[in-house]
Backbone as a ProteinNet text record, in pm:
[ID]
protein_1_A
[PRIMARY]
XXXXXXXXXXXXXXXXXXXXXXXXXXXXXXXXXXXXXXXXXXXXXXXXXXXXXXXXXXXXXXXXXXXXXXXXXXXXXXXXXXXXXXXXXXXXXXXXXXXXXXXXXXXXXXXXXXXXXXXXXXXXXXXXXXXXXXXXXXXXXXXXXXXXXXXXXXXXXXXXXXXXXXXXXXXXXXXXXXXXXXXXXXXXXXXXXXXXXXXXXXXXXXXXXXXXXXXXXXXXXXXXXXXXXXXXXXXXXXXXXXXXXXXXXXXXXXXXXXXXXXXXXXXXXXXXX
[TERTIARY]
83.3	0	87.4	180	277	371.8	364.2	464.6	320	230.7	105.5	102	63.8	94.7	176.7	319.7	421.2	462.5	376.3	364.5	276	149.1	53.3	87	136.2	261.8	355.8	426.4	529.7	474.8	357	265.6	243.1	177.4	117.4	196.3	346.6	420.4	511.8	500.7	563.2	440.1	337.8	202.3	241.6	287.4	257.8	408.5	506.1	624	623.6	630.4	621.1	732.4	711.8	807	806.2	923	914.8	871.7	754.7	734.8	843.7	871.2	980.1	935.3	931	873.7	915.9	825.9	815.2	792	880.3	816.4	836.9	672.8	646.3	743.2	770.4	834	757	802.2	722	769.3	619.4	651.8	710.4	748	804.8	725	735.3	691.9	719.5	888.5	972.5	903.8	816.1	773.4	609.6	586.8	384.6	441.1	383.5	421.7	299.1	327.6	297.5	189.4	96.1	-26.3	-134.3	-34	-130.3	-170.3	-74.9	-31.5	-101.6	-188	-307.2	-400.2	-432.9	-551	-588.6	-455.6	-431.5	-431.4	-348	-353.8	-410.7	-479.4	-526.8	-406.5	-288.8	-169.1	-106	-36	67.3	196.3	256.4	405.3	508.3	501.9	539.4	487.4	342.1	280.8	302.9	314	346.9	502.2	585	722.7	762.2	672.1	670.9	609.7	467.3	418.8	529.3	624.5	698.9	810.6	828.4	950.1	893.6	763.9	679.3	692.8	654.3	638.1	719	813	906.2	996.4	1036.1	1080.4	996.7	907.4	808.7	760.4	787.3	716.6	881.1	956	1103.5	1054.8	1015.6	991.9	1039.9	1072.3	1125.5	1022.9	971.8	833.6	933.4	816	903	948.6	1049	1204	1261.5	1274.3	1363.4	1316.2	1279.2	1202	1127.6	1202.6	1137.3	1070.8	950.7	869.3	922.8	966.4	994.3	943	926.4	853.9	785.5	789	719.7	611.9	680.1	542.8	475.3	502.6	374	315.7	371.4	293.5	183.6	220.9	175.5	18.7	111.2	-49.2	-152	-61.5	-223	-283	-194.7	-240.6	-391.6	-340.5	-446.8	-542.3	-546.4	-666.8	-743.4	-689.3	-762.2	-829.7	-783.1	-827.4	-915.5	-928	-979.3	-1087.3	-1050.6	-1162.9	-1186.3	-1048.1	-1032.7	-979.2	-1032.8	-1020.3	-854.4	-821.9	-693.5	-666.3	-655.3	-602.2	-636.6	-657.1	-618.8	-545	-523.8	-398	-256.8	-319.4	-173.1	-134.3	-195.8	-135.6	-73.6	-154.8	-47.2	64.4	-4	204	261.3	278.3	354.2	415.3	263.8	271.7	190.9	170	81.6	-29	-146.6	-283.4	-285.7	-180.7	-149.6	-82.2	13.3	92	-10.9	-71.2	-179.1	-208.2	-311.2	-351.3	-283.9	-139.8	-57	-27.6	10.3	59.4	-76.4	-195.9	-280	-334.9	-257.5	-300.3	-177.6	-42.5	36	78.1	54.2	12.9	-63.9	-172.2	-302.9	-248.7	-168.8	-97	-19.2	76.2	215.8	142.5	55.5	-36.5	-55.9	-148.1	-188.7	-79.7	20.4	112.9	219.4	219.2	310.8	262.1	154.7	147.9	9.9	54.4	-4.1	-66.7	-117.6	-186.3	-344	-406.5	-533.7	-521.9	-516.5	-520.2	-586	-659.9	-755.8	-673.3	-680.8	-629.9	-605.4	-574.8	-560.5	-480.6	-361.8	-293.4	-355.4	-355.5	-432.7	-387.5	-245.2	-225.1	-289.6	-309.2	-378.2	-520.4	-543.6	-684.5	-693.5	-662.9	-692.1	-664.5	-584.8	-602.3	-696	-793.9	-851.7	-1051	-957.7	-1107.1	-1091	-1010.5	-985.4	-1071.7	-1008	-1095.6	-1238	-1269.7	-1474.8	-1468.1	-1461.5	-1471.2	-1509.6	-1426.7	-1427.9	-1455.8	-1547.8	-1638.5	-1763.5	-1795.1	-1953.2	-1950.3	-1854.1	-1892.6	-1881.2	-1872	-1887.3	-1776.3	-1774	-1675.4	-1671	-1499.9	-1485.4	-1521.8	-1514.9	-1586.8	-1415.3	-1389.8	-1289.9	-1345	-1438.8	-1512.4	-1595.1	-1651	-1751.1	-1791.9	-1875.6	-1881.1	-1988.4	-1987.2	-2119.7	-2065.4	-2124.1	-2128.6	-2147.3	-2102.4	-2091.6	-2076	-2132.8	-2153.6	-2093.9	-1981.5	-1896.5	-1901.5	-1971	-2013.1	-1890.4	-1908.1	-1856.1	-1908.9	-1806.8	-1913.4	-1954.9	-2082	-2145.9	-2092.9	-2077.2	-1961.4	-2080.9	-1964	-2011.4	-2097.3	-2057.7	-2091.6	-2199.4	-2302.8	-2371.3	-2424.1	-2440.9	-2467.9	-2553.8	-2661.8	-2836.8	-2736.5	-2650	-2636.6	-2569.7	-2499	-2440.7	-2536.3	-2646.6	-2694.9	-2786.1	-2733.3	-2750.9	-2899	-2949.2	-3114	-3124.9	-3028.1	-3001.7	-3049.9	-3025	-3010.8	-2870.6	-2784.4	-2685.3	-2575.1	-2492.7	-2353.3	-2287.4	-2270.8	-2212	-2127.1	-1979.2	-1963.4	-2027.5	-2083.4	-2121.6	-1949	-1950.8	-1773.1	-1805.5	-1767.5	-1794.7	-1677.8	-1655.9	-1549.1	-1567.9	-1469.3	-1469.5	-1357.7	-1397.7	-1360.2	-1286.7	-1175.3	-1183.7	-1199.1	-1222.5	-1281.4	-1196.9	-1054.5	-981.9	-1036.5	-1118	-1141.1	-1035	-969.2	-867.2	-927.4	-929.4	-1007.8	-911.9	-967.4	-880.7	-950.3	-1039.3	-1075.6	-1188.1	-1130.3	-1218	-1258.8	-1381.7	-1412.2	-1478.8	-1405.5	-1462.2	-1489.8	-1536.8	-1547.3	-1729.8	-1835.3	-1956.3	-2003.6	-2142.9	-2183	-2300.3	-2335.5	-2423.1	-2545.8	-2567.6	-2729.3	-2746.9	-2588.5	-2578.2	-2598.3	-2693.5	-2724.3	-2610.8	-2586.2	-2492.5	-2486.3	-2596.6	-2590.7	-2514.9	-2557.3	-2536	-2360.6	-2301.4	-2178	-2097.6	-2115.2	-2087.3	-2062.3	-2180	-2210.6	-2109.4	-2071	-1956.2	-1807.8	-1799.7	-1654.7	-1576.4	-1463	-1364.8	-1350.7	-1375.3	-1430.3	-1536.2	-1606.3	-1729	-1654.2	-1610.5	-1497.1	-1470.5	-1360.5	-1285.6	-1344.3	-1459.1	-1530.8	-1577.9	-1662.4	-1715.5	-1620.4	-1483.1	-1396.5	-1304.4	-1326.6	-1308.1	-1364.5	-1354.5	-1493.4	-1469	-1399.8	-1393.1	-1356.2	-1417.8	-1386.4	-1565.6	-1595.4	-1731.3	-1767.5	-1800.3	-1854.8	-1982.6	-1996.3	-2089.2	-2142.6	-2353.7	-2314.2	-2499.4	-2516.6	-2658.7	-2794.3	-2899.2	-3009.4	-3027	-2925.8	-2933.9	-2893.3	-2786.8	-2718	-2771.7	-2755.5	-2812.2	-2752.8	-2838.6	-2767.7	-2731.6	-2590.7	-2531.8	-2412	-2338.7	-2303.3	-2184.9	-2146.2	-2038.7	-2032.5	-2173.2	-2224.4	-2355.6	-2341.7	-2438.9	-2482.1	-2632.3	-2707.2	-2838.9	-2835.2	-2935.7	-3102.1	-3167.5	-3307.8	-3390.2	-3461.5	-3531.2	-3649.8	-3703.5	-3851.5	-3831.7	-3753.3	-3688.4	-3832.4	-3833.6	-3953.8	-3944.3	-3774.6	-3740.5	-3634.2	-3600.3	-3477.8	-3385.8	-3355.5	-3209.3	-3202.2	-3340.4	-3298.2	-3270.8	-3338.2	-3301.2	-3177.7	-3094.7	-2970.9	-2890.8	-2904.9	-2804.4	-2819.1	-2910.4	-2964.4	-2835	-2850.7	-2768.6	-2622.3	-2562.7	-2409.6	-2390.7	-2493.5	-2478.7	-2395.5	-2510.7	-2481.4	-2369.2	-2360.1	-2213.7	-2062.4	-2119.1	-1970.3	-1970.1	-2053	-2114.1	-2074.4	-2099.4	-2134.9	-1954.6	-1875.8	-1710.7	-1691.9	-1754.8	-1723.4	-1821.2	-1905.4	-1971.6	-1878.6	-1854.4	-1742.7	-1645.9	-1570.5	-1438.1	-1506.8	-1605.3	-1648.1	-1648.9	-1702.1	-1664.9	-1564.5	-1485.3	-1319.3	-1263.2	-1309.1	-1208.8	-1290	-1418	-1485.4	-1412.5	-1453.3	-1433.6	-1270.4	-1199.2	-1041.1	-1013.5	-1054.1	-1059.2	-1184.6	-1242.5	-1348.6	-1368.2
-120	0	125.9	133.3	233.1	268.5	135.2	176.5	222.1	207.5	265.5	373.9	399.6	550.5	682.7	641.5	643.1	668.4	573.9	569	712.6	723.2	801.7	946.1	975	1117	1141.6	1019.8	1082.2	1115.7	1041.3	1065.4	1231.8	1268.6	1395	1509.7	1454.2	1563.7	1600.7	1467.3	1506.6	1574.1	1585.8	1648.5	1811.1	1789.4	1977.2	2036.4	1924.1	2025.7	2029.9	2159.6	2221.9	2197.8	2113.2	2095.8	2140.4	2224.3	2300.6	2192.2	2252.4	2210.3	2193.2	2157.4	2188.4	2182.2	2262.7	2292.9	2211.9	2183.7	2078.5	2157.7	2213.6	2249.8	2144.7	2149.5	2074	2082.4	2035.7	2037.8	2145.4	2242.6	2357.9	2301.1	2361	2315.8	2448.3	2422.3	2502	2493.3	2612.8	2632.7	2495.7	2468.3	2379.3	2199.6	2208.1	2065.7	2015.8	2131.6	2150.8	2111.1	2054.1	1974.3	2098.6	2111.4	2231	2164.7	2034.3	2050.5	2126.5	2045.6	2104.4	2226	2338	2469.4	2572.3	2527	2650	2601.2	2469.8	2405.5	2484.6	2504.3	2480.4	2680	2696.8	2865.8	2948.2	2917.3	2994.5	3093.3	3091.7	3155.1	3038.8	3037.5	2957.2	3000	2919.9	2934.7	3080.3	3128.9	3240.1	3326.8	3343	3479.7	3468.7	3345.7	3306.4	3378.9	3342.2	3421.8	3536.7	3638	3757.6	3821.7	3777.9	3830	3783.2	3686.4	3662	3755.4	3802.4	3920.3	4076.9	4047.5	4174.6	4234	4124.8	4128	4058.1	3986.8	3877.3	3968.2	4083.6	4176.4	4193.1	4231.9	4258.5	4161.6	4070.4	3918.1	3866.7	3890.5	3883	3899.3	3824	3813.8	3703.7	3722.3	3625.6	3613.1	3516.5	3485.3	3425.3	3399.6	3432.1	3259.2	3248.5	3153.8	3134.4	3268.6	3283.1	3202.2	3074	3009.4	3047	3094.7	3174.8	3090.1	3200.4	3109.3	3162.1	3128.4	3159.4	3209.3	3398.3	3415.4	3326.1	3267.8	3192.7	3083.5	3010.8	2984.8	3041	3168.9	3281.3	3281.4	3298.8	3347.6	3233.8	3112.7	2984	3014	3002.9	3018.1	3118.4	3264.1	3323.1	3327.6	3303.5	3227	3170.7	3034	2906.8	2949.4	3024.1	3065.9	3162.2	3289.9	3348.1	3277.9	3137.2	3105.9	2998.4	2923.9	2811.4	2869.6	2957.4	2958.9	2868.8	2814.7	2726.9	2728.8	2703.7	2662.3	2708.7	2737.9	2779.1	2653	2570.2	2467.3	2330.5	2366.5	2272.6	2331.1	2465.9	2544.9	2506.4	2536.2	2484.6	2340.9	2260.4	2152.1	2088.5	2160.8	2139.5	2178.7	2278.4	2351.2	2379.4	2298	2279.4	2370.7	2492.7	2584.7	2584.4	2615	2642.7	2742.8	2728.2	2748.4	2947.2	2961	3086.1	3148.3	3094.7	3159.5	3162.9	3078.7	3081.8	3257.3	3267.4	3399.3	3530.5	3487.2	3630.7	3608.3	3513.6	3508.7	3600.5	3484	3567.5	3733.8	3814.3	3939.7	4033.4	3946.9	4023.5	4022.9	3901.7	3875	3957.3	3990.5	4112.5	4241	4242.9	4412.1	4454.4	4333.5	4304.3	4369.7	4303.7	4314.2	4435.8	4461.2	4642.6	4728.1	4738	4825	4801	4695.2	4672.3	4673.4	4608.3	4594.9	4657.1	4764.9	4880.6	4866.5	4760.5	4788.7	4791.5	4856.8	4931.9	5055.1	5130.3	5244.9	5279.6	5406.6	5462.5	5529.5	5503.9	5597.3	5696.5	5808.7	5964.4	5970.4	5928.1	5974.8	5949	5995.4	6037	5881.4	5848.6	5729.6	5605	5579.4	5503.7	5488.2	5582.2	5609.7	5573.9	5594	5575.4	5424.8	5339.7	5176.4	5133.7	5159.9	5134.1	5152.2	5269	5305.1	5204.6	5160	5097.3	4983.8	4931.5	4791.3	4787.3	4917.9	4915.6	4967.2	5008.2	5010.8	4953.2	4820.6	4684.2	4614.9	4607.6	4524.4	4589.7	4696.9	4769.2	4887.2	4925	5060	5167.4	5177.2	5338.2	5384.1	5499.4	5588.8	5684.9	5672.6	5740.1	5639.5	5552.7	5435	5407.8	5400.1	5365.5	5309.1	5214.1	5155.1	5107.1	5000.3	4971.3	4975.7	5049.9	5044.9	4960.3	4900.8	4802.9	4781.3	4766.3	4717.9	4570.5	4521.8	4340.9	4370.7	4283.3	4239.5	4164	4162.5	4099.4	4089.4	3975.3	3940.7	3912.6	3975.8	3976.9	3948.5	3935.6	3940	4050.7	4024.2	4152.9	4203.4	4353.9	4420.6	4475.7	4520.6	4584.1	4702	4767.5	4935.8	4947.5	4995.6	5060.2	4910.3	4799.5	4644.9	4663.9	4735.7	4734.5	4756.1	4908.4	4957.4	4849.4	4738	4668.8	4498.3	4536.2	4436.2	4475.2	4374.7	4412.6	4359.6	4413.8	4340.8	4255	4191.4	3992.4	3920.5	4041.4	3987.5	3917.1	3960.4	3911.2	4035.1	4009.1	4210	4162.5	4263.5	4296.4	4395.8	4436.5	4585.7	4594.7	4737.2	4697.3	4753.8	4699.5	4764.6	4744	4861.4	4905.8	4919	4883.7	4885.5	4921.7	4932.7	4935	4895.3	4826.1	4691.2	4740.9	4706.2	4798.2	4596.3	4654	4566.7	4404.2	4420.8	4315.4	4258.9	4272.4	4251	4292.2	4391.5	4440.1	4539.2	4531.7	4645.5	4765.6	4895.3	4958.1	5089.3	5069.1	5182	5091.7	5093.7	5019.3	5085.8	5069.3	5197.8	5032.1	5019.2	4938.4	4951.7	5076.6	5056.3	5148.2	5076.8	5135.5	5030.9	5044.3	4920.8	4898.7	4746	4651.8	4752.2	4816.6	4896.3	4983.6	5013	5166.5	5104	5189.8	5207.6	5251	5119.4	5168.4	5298.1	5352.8	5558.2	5595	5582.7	5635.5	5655.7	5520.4	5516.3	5587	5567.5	5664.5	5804.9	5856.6	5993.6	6058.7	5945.9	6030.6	5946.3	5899.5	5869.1	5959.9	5950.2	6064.8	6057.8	5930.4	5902.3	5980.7	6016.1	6041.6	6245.3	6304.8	6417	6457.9	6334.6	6329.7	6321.5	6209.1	6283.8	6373.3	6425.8	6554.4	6656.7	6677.4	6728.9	6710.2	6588.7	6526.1	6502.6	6540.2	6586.5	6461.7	6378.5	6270.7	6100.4	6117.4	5965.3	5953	5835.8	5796.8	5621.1	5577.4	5478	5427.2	5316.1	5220.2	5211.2	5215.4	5172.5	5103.6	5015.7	4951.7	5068.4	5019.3	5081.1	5161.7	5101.1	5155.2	5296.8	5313.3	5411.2	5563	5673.4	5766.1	5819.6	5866.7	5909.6	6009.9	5999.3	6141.1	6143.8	6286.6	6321.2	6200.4	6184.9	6082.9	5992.1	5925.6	5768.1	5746.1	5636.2	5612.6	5488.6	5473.7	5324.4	5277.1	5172.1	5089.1	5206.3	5136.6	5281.1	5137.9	5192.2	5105.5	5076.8	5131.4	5057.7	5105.2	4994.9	5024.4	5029.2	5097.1	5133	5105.6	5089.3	5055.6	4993.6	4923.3	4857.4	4896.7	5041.1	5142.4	5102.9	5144.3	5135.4	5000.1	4926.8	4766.8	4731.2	4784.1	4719.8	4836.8	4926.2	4987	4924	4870.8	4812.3	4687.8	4609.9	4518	4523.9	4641.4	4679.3	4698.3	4773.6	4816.5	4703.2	4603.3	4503.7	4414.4	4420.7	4330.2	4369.7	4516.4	4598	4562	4615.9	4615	4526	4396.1	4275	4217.3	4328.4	4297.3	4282.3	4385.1	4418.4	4280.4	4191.7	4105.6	3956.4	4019.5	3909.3	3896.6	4007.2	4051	4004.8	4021.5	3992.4	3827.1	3744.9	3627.5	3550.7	3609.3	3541.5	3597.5	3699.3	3715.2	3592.2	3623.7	3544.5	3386.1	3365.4	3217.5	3171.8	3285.7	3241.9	3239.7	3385.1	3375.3	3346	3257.8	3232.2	3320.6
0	0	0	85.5	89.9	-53.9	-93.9	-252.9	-356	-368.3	-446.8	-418.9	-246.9	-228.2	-298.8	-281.9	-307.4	-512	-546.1	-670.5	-735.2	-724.7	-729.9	-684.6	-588.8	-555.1	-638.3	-677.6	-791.9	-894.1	-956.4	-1112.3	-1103.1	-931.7	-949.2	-968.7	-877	-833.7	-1006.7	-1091	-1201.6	-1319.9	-1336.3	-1368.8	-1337.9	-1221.1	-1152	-1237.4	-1243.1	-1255.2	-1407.4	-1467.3	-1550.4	-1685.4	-1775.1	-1843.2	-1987.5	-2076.4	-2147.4	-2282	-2335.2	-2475.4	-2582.9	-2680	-2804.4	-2896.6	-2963.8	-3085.3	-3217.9	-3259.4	-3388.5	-3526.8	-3618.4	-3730.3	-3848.5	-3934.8	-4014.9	-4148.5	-4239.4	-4374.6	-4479.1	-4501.4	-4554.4	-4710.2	-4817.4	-4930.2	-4974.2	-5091.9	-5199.4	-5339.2	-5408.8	-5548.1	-5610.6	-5599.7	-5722.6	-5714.4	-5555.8	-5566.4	-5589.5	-5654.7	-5705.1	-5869.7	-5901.1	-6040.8	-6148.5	-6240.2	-6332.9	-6362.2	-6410.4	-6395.4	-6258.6	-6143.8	-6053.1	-6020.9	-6032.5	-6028.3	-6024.2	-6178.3	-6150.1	-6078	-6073	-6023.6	-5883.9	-5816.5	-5693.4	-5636.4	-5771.8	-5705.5	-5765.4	-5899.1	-6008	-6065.2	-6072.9	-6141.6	-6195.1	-6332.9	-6391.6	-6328.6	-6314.2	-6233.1	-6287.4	-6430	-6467.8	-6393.3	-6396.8	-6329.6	-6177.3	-6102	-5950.5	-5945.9	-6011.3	-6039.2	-6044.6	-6105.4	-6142.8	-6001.8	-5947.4	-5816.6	-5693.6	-5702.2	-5588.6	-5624.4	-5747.5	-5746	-5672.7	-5708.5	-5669.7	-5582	-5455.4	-5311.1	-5238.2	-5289.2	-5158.5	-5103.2	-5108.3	-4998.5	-4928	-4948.1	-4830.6	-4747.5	-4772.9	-4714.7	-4670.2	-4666.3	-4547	-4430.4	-4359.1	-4243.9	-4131.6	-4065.7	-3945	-3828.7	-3819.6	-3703.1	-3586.7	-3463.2	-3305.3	-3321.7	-3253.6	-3276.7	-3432.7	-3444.3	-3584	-3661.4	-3692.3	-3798.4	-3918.3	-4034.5	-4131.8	-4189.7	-4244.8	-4369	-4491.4	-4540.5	-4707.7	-4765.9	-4870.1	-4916.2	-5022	-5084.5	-5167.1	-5120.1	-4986.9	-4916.2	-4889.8	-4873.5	-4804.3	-4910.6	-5013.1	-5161.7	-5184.5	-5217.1	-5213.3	-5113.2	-5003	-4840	-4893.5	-4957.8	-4972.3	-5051.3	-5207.1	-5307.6	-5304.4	-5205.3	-5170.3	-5116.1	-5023.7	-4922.7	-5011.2	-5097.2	-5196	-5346.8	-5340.4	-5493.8	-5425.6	-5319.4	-5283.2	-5146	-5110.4	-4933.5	-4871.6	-4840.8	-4786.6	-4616.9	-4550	-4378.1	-4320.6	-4233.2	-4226.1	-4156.4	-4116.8	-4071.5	-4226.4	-4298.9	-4433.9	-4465.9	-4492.7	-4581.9	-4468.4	-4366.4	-4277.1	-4301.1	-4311.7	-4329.2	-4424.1	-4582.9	-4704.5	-4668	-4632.1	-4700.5	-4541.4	-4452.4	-4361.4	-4260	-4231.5	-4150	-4021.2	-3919.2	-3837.3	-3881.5	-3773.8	-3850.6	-3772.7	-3681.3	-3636.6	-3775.6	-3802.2	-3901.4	-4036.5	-4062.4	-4192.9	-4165.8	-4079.1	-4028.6	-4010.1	-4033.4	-4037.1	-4171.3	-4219.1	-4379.9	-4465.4	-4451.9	-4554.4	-4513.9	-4390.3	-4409	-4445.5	-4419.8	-4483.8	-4622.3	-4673.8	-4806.6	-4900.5	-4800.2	-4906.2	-4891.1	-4776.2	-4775	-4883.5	-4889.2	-5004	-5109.9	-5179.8	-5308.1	-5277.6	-5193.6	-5214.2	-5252.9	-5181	-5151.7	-5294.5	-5372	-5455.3	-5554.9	-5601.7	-5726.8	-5747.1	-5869.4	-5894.2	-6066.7	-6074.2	-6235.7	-6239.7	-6151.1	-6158.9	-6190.8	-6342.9	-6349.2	-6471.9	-6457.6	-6555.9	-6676.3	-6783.6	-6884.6	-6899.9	-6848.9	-6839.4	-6981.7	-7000.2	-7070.3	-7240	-7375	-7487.2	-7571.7	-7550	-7616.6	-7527.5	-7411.7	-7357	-7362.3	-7369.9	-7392	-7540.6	-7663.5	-7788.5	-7803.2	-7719	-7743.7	-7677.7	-7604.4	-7504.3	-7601.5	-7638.3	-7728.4	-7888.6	-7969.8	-8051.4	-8016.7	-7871	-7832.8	-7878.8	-7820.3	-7780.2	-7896.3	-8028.5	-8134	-8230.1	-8199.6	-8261	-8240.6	-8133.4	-8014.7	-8076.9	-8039.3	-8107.7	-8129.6	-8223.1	-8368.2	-8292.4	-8125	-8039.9	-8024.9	-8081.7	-8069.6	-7897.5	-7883.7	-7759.1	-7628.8	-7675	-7504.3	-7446.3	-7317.1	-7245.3	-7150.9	-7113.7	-7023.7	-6986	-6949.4	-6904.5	-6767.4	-6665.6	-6553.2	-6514.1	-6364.9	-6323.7	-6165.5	-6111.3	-5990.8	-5937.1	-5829.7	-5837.3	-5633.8	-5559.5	-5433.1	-5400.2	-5298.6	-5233.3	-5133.5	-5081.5	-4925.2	-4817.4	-4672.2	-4583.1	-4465.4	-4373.5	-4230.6	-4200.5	-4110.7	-4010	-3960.7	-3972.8	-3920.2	-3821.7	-3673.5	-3538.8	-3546.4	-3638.1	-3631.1	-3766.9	-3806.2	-3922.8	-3957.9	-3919.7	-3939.4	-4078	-4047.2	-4148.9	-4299.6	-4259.4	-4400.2	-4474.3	-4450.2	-4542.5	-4611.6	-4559.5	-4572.6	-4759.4	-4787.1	-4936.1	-5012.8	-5113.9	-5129.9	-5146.1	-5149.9	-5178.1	-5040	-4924.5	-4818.7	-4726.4	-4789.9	-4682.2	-4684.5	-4592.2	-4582.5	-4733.7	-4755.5	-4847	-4884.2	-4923.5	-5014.5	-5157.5	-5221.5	-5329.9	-5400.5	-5502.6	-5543.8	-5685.3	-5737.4	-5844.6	-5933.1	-6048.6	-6134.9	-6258.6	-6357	-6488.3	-6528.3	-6670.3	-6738.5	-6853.7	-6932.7	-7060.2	-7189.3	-7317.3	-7367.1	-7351.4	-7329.4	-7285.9	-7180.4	-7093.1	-6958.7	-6830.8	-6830	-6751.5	-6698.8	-6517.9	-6457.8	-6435.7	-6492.3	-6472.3	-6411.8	-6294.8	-6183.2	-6077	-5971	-5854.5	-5755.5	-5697.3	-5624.6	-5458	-5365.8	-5312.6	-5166.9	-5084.5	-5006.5	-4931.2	-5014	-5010.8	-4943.8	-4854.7	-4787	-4888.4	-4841.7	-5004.5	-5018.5	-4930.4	-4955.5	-5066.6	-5066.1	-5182.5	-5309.1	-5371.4	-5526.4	-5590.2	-5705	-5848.8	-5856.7	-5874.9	-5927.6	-5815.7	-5718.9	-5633.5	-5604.4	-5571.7	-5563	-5682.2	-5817.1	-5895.4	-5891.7	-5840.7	-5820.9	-5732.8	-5607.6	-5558.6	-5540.7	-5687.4	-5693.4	-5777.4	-5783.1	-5813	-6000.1	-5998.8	-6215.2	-6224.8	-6179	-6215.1	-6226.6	-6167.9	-6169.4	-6328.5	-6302.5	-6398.2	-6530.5	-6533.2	-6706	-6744.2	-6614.1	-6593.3	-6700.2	-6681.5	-6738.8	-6859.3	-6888.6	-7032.6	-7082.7	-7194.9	-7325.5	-7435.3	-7436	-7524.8	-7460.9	-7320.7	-7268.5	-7248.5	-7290.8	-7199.9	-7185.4	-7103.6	-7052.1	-7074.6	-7029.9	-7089	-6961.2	-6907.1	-6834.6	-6826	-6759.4	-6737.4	-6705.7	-6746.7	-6713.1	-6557.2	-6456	-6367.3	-6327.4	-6436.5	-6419.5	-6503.4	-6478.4	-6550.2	-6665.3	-6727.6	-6867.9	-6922.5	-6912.2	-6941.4	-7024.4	-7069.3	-7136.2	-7180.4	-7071.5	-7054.3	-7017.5	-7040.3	-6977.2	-6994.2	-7134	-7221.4	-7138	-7146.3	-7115	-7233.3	-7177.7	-7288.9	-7324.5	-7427.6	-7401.3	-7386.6	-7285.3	-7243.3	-7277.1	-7355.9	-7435.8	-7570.5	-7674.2	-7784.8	-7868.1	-7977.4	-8065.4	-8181.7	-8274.9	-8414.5	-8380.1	-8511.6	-8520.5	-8522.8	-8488	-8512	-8350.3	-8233.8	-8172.8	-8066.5	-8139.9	-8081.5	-8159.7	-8246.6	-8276.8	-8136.1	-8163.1	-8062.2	-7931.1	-7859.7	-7771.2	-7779.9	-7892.6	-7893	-7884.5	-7939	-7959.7	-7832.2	-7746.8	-7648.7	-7513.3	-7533.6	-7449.4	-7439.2	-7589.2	-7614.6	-7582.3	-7614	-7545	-7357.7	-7289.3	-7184.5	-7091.2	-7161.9	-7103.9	-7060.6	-7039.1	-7074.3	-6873.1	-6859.8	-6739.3	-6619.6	-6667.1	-6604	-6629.8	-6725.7	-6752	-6660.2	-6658.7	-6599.9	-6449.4	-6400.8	-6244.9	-6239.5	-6364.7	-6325.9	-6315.4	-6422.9	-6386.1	-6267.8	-6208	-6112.7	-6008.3	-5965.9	-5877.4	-5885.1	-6007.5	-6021.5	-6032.2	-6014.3	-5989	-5811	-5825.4	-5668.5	-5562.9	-5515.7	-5404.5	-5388.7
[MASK]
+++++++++++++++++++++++++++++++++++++++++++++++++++++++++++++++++++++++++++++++++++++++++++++++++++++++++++++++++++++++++++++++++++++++++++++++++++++++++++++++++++++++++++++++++++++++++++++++++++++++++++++++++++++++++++++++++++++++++++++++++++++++++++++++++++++++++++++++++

């Protein structure tokens, strides 16, 4: 009885005394071992364009996490890659690619910073030669002279935010930003306006973005834009109870040009979750 005793005291007394964990890190992947079919599957980029964005941002993604244990920019790239093309769980992304489900969570927000802060090809045509390839496109798409755009609006659901909750709740019914863009006939967005809550009306957000300025004052750029939008000098829309065939073909040119920028919303959607 005395050695049971005896026994059961040592179990507890070694329970209480405090012994240091050691840290285990997993085998982190690399770009060079995703085999080139899988590649886009996996990140929606071909390994060229993955190359070019890791030249972009892998300074900025030099980072050393706590016990010096770096993640490699290119895993980071990889991690937020995955989580932006897949919406996928942070403890699956941690486990491919051989990170903790803490570090997932710092990767994919310093990841979206990198991008903001670096790579800069959202931009509107100002300049006369940019603008004249831009208009060539929508030309040759549907016969309109002077178009550099298609504008439209598209709903990008989020969580319930703390503060103003109602205003983001969008007529679909769930939060939303509404974010508004324009497309040029390539499908390349080149003006994003994204920080309106889902309630706001297309016109509306228009009305007080800084494009809307800017045509105001240029007498030879104009846009394409849905029935929703109003019709003005510099932003043509469909006519809505067509009466002849002049104006049901324009109706049609209309749409086809138009229809660039709904496009442009599904490839991005459907690349990125």
């Amino acid at each position: 009885m005395a050695d049971a005793v005896a026994v059961i005291f040592q179990q507890r007394r070694c329970r209480r005394r405090k012994v240091p964990i050691r840290r285990v890190f997993n085998a982190r992947i690399s770009s060079i071992v995703v085999r080139d079919l899988d590649f886009v599957s996996r990140y929606r980029l071909d390994r060229v364009l993955f190359q070019n964005l890791l030249e972009t941002v892998g300074q900025t993604l030099e980072k050393t996490y706590r016990g010096g244990h770096t993640i490699p920019p290119d895993t980071q790239v990889l991690v937020g890659l995955r989580c932006l093309a897949k919406g996928a769980f942070f403890s699956e992304v941690a486990d491919t690619h051989g990170v903790s489900r803490s570090s997932v969570c710092r990767i994919i927000h310093g990841f979206v910073d990198a991008v903001i802060y670096n790579v800069d090809n959202i931009k509107f045509p100002v300049q006369r030669d940019d603008q004249m390839s831009v208009k060539r496109g929508f030309y040759r798409k549907c016969k309109f002279p002077n178009i550099v755009g298609a504008v439209d609006g598209t709903l990008v659901p989020i969580l319930a935010p703390t503060a103003n909750e109602e205003s983001f709740v969008c007529r679909k019914g769930f939060h939303a930003i509404n974010c508004q863009a324009v497309a040029s006939s390539d499908l390349r967005f080149i003006d994003i306006v994204a920080k309106w809550p889902g309630s706001s009306h297309d016109a509306g957000v228009f009305d007080n973005s800084v494009l809307k300025d800017y045509l105001e004052a240029d007498l030879e750029a104009v846009l394409l834009g849905d029935s929703g939008y109003p019709l003005r000098r510099y932003l043509i829309t469909p006519i809505l109870h067509p009466s002849n065939e002049n104006e049901e073909r324009y109706n049609r040119r209309h749409k086809t040009a138009r229809e660039v920028v709904e496009r442009a919303f599904g490839v991005l959607k459907s690349r990125f979750r």
